[in-house]
C-alpha positions as CSV (number, residue, x, y, z in Angstrom):
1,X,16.1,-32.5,9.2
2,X,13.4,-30.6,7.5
3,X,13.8,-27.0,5.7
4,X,12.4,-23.9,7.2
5,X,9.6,-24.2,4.2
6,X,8.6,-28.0,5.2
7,X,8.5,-26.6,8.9
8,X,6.0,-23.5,7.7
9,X,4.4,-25.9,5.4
10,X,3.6,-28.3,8.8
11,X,2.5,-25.6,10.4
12,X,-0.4,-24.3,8.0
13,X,-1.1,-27.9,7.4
14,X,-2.1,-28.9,11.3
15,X,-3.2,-24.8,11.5
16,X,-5.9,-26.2,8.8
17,X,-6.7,-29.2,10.1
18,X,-7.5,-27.0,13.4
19,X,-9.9,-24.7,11.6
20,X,-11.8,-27.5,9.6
21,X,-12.5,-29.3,12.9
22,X,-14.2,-26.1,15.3
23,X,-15.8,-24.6,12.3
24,X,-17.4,-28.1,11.5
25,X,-18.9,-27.8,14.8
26,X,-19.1,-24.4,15.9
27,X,-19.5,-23.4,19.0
28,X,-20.4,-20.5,21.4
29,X,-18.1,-18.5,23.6
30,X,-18.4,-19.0,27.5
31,X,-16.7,-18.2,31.0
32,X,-17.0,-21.3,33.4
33,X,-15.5,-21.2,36.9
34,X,-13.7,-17.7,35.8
35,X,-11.6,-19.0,32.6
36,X,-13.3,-17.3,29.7
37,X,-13.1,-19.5,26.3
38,X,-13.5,-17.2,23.1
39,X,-14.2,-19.5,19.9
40,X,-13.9,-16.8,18.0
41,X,-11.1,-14.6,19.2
42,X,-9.3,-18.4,19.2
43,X,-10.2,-19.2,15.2
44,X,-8.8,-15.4,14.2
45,X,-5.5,-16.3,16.0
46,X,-5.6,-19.7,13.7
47,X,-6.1,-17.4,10.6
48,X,-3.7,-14.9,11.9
49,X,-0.9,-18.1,11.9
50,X,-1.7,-18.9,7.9
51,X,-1.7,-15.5,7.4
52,X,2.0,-15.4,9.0
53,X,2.8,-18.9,7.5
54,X,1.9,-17.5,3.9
55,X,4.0,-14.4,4.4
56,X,7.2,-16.5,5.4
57,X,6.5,-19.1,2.9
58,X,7.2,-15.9,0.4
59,X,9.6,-14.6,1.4
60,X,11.1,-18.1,2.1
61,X,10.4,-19.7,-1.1
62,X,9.3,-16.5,-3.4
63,X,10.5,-15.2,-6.0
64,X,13.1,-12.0,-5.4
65,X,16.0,-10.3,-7.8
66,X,19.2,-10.1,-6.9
67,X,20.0,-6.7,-8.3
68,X,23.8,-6.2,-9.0
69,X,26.7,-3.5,-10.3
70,X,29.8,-4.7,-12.1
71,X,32.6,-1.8,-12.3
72,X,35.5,-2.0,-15.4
């Protein structure tokens, strides 16, 4: 089974793979037969997710400090 950070690293991998593919061919938004397609609300949504990704990926994998008291 894979670990959280191979399933976030997935993720922004196919998120990627998205992106490079309707930004090599951009295209224009449209409404046909009343459902509205928005290109460019749709590719911030896809950086919003590697935006996420990278966040968990930091807090997943990141460095922290453990800060700790001994008492005598």
């Amino acid at each position: 089974m894979a670990t959280d950070s191979e399933q976030l690293a997935t993720i922004k991998t196919q998120t990627l793979a998205i992106i490079v593919t309707i930004t090599a061919n951009p295209k224009p938004s449209y409404d046909i037969d009343g459902q509205e397609i928005l290109w460019a609300e749709y590719l911030k949504q896809l950086q919003d997710t590697i935006a996420w990704v990278d966040t968990q990926l930091v807090t997943t994998d990141g460095p922290y400090e453990v800060h700790s008291q001994g008492y005598t």
